[in-house]
Backbone bond lengths (Angstrom), bond angles and torsions (degrees), N, CA, C in turn:
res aa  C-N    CA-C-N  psi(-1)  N-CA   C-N-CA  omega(-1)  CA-C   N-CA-C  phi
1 X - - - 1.462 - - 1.529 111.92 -
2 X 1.478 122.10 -39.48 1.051 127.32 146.77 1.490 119.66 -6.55
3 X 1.211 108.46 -79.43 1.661 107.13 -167.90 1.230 113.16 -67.66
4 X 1.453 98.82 -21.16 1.850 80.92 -165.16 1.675 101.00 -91.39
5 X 1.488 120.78 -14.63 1.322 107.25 160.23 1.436 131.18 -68.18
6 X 1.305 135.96 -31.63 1.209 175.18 102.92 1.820 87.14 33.42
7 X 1.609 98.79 -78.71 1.081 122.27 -166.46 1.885 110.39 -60.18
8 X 1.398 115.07 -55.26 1.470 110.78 172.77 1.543 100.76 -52.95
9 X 1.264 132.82 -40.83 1.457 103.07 -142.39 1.803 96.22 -93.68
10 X 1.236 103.48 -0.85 1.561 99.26 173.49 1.473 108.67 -93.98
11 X 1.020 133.54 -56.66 1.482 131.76 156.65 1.461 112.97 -28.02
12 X 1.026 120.10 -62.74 1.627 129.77 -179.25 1.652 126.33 -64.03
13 X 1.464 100.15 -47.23 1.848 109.54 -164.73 0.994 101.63 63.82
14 X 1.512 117.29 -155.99 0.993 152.58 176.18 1.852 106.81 -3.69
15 X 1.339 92.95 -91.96 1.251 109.42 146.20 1.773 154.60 6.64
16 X 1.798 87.54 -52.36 1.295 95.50 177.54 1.685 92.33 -106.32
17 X 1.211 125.41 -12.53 1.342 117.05 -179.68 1.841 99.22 -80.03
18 X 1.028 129.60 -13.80 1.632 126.67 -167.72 1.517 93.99 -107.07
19 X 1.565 131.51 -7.61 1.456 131.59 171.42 1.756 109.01 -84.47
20 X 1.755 111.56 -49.57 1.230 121.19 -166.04 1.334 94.60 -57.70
21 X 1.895 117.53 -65.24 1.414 105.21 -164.26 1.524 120.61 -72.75
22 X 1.192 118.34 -3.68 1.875 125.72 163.23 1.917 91.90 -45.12
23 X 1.648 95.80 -79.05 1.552 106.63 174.95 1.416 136.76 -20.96
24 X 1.665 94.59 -59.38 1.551 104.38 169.33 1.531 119.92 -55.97
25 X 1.109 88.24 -46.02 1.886 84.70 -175.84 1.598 115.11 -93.77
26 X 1.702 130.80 17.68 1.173 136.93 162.96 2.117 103.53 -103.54
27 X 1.516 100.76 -31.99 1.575 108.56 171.04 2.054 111.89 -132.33
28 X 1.112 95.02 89.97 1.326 117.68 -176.19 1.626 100.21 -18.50
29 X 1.591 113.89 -76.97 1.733 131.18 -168.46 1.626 103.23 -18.34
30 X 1.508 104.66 -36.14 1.580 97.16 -170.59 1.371 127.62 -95.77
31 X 1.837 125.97 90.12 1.272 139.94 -124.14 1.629 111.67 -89.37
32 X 1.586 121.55 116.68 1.012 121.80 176.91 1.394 113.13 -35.80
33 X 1.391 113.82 -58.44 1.432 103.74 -165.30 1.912 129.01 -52.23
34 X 1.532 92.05 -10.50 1.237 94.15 -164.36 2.023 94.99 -86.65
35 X 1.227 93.72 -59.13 1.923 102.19 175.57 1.645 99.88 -26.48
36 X 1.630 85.37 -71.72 2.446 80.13 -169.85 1.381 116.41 -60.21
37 X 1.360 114.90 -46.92 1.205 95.91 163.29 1.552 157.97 -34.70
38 X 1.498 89.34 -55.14 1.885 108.54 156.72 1.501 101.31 -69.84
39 X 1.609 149.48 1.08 0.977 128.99 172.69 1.499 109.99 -94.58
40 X 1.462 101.38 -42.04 1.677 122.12 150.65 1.937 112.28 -8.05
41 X 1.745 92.43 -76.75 1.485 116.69 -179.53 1.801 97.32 -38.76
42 X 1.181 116.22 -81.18 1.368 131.03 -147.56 1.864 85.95 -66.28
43 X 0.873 135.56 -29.59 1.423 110.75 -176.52 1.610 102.46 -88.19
44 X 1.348 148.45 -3.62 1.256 155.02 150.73 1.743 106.56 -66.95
45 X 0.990 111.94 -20.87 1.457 117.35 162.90 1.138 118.62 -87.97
46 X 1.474 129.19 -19.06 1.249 124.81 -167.72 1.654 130.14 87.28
47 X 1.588 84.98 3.73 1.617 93.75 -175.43 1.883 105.01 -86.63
48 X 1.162 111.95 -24.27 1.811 109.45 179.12 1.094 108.64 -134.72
49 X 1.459 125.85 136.70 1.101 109.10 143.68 1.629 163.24 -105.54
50 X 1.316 139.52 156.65 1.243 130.95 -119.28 1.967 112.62 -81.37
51 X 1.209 81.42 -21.41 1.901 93.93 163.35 1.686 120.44 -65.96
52 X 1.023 119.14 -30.01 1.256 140.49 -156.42 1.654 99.30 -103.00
53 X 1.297 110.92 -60.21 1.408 116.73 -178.74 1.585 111.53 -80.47
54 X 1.290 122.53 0.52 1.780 123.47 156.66 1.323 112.91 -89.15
55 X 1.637 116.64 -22.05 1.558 122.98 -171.22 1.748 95.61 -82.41
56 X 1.191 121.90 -29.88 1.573 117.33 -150.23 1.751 81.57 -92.93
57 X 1.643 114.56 -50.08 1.863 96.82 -172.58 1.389 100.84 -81.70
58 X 1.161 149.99 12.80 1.571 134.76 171.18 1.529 85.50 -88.00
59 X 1.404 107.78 -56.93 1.748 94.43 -161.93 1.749 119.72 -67.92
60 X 1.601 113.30 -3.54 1.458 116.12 178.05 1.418 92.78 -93.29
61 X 1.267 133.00 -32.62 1.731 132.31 -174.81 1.635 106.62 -59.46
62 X 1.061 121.85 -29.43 1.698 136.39 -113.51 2.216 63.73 -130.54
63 X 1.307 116.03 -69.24 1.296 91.28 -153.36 1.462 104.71 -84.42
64 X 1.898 128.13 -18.65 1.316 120.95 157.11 1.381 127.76 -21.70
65 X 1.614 111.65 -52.01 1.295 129.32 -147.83 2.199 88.14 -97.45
66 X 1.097 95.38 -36.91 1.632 86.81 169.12 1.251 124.33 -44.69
67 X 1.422 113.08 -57.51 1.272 134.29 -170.17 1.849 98.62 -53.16
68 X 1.310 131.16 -54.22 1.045 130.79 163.84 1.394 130.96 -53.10
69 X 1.253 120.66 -28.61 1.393 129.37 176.47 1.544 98.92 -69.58
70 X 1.232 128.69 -64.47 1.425 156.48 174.22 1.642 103.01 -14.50
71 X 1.604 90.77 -61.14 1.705 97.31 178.19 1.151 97.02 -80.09
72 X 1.540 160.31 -10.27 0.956 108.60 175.94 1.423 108.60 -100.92
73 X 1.554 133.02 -2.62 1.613 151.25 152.95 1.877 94.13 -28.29
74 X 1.261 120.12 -58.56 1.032 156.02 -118.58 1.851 91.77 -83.16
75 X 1.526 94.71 -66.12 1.422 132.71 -167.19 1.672 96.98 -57.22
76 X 1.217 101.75 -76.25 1.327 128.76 148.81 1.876 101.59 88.66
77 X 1.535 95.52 148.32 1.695 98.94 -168.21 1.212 122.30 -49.12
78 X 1.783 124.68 -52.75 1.175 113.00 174.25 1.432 121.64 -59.57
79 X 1.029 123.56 9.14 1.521 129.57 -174.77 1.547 101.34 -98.71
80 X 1.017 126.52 -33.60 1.382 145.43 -145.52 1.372 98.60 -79.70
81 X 1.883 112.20 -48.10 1.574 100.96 -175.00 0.908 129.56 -93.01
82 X 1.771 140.73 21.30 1.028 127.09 123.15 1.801 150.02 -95.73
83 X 1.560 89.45 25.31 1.442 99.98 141.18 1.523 125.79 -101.18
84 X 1.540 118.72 -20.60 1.090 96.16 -179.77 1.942 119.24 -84.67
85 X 1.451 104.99 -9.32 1.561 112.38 162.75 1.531 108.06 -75.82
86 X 1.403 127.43 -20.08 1.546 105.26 163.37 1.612 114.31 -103.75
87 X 1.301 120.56 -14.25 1.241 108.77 167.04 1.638 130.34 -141.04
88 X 1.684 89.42 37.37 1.796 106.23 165.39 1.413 120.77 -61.71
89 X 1.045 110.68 -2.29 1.660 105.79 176.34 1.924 105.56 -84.05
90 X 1.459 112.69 -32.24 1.436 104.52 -168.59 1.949 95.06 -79.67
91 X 1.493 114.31 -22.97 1.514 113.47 177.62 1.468 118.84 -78.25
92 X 1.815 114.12 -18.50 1.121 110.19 163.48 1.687 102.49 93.58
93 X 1.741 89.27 1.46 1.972 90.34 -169.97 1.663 116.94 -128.15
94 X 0.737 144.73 171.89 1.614 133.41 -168.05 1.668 90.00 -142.46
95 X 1.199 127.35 165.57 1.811 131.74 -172.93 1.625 87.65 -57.40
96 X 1.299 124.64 -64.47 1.332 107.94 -168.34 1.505 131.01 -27.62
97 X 1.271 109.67 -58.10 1.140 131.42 167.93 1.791 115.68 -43.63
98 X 1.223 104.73 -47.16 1.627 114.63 -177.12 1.306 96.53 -64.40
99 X 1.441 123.46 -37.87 1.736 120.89 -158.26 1.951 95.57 -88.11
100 X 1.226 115.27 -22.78 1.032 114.84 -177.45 2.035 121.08 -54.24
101 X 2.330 71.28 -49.84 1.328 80.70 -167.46 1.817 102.32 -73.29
102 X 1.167 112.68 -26.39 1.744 122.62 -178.46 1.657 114.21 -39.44
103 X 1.625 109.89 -24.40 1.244 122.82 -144.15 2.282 96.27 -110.62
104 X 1.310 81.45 -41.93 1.636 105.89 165.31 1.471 95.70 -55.08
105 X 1.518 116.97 -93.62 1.617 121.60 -162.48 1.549 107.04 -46.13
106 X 1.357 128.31 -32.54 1.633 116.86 176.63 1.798 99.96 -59.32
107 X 1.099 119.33 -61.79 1.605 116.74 -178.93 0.946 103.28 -47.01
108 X 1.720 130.10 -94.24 1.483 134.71 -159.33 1.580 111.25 -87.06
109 X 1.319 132.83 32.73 1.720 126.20 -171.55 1.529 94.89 -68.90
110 X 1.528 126.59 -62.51 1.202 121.60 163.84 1.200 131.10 -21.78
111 X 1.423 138.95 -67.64 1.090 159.41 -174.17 1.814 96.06 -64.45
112 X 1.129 110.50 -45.25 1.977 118.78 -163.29 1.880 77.06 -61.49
113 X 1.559 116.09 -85.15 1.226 126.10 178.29 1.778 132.51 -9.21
114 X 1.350 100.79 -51.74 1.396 121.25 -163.81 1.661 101.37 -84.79
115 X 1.597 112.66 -35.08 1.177 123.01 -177.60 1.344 114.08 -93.42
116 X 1.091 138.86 -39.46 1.869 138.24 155.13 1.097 114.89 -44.66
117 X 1.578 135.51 -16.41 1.561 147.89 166.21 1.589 96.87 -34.95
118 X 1.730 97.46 -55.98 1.836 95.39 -163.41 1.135 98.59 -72.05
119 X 1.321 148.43 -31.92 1.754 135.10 -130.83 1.826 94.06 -109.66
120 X 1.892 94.17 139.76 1.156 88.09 -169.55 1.700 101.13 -76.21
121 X 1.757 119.16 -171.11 1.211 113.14 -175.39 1.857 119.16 75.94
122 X 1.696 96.96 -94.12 1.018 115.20 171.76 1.848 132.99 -26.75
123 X 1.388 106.22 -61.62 1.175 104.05 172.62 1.250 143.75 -69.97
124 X 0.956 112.22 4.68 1.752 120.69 152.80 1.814 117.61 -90.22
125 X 1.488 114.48 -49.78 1.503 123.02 150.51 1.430 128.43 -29.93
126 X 1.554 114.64 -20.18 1.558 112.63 -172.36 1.507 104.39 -86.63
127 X 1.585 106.13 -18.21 1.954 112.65 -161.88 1.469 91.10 -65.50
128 X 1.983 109.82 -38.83 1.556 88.66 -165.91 1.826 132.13 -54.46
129 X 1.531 95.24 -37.00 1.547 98.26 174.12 1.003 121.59 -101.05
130 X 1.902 117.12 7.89 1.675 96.26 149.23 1.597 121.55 -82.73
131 X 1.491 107.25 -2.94 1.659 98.85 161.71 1.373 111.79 -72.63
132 X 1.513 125.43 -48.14 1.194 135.16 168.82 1.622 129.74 -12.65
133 X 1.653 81.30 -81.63 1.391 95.22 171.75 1.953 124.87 -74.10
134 X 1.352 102.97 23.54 1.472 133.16 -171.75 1.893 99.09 28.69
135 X 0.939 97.52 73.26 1.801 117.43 157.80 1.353 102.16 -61.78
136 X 1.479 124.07 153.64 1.117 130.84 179.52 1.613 124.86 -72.51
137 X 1.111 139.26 125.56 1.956 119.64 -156.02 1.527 90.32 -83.90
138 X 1.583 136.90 -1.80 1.437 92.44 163.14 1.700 103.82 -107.29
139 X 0.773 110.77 -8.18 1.943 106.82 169.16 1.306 95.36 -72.67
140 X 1.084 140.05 -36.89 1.588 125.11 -174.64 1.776 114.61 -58.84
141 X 1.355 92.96 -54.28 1.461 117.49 -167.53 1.513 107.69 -72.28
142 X 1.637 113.47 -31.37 1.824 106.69 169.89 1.443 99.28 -78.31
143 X 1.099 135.35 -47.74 1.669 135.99 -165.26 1.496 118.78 -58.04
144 X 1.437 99.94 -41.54 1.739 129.75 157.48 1.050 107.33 -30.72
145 X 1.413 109.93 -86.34 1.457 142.87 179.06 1.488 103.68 -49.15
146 X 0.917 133.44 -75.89 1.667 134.67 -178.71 1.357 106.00 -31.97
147 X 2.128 128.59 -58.20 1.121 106.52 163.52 1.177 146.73 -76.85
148 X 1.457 99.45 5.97 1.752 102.99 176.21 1.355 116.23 -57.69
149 X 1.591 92.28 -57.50 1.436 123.95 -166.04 1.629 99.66 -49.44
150 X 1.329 132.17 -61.37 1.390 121.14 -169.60 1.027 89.71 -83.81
151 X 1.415 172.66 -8.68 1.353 148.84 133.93 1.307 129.26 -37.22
152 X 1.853 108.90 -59.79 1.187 104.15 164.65 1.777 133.48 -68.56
153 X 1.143 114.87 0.43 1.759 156.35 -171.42 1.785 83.32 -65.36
154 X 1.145 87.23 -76.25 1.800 114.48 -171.89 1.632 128.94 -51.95
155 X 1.489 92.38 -34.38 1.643 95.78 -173.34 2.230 87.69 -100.93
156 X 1.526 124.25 -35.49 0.753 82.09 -158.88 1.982 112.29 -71.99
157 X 1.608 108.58 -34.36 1.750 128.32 145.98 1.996 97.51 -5.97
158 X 0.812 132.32 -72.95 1.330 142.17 177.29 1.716 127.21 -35.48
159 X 1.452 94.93 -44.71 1.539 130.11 -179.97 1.313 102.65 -78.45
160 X 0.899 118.34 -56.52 1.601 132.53 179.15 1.521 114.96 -53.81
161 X 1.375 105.38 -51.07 1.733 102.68 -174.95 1.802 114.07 -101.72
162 X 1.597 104.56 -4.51 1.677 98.68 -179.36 1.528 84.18 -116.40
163 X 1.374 153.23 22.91 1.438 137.07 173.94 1.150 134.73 24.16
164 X 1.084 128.51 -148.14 1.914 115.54 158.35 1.498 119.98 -25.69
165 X 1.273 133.40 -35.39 1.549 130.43 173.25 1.227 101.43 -47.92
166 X 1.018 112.09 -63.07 2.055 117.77 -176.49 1.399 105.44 -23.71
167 X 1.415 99.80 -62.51 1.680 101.26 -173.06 2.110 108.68 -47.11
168 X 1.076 130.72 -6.87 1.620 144.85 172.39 1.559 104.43 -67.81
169 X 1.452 120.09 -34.86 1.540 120.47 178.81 1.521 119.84 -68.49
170 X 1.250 116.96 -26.33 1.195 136.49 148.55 1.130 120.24 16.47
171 X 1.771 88.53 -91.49 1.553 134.64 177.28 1.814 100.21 -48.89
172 X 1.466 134.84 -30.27 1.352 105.78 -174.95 1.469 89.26 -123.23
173 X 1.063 137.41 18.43 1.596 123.28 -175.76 1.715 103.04 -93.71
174 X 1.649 120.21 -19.12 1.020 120.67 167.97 1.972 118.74 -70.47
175 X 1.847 111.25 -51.69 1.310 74.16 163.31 1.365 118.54 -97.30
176 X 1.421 138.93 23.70 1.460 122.65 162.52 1.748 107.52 -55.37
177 X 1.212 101.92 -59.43 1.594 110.13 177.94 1.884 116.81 -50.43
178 X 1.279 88.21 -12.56 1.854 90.22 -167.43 1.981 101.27 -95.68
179 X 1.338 98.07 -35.79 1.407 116.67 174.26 1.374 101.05 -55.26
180 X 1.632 115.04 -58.35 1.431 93.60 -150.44 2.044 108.58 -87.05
181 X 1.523 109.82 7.92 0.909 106.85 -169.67 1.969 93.79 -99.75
182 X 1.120 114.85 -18.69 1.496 107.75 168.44 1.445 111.76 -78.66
183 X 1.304 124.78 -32.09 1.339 136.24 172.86 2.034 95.16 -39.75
184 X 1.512 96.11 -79.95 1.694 97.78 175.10 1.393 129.83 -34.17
185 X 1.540 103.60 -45.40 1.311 104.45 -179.53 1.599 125.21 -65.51
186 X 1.338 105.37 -24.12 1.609 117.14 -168.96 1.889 81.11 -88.25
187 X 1.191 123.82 -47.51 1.332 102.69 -164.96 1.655 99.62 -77.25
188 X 1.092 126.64 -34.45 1.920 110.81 158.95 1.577 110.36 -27.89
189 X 0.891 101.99 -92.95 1.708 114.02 -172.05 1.392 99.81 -37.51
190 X 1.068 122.50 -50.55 1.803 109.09 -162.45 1.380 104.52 -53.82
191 X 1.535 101.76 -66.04 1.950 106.53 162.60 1.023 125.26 -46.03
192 X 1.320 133.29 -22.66 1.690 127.45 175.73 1.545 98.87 -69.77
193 X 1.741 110.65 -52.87 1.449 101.60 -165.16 1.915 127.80 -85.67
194 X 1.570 99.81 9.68 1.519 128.51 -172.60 1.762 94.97 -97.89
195 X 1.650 114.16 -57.75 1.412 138.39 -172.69 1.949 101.74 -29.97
196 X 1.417 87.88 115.07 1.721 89.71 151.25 0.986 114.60 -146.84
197 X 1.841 120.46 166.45 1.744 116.36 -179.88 1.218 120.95 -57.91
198 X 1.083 110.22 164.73 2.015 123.87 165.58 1.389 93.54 -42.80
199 X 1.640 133.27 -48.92 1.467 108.18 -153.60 1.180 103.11 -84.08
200 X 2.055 126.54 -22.17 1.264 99.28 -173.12 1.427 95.93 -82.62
201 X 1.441 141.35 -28.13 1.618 133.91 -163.37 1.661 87.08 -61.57
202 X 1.413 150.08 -34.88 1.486 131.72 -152.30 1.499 78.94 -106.02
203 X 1.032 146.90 -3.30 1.826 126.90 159.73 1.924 111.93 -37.75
């Protein structure tokens, strides 16, 4: 994966760094850290510079994560509860639960948003139910944006002062990302097969 990122963002610039992270955050597998980083590299070379190459991945992070919010704007809450009364058992959630969480994301959606920026997996996954829970599209999109920016701040800062070494993270960002998505999966299933309705939990 290496090369072929390597390869867009030199062909591309600017450009191909504001395409990859669109990508990354519409198809997870393809890992921020690696894009800013190698963008990192090339501005320690003198090939970009570092104002320019935080503006192009905040604004590809920023519209990835749109695209997800969008669908879930899209989907939209009143729509929501009658699938989850015919198929809350595979979500593990019954309407209660949805209104619970509905009541959560109005308080902390900001805070949920701004803070899933860092976590791998997660932070592209949160856009869906802040469309959901119909978050506001410009609080979404500054809060978005706010954590990109010191995220992408960080990895590209990183690129810049370890150069070619960077490209060494590589090697564990594939299974960090693989870990934490089996991590989920085992905790899916455990809750699917633990999971019961409101009426049997109030038995």
């Amino acid at each position: 994966m290496t090369d072929w990122v390597v390869h867009l963002i030199d062909a591309g610039g600017y450009w191909g760094i504001f395409v990859l992270m669109v990508l990354e955050n519409i198809f997870p597998p393809i890992p921020s850290e690696l894009i800013m980083g190698i963008g990192g590299i090339r501005v320690g070379q003198g090939r970009m510079d570092m104002s320019l190459l935080l503006m192009a991945g905040t604004f590809g992070t920023t519209l990835g994560n749109y695209v997800w919010y969008l669908a879930g704007r899209m989907l939209g809450f009143e729509r929501l509860k009658p699938l989850v009364d015919r198929h809350g058992r595979w979500a593990t959630m019954d309407w209660k639960d949805v209104e619970a969480i509905d009541r959560l994301f109005g308080k902390y959606g900001q805070a949920a948003v701004f803070i899933f920026r860092f976590m791998p997996v997660f932070r592209t996954m949160i856009s869906l139910p802040a469309g959901l829970f119909r978050m506001g599209h410009v609080r979404f999109l500054i809060w978005t944006a706010a954590g990109a920016l010191i995220w992408n701040l960080v990895l590209g800062y990183a690129g810049f002062l370890l150069g070619y070494h960077f490209q060494q993270i590589d090697k564990y960002i594939g299974p960090v990302s693989t870990a934490c998505i089996v991590i989920a999966v085992i905790a899916y299933v455990w809750r699917l097969a633990t999971w019961k309705p409101a009426a049997g939990r109030e038995v």
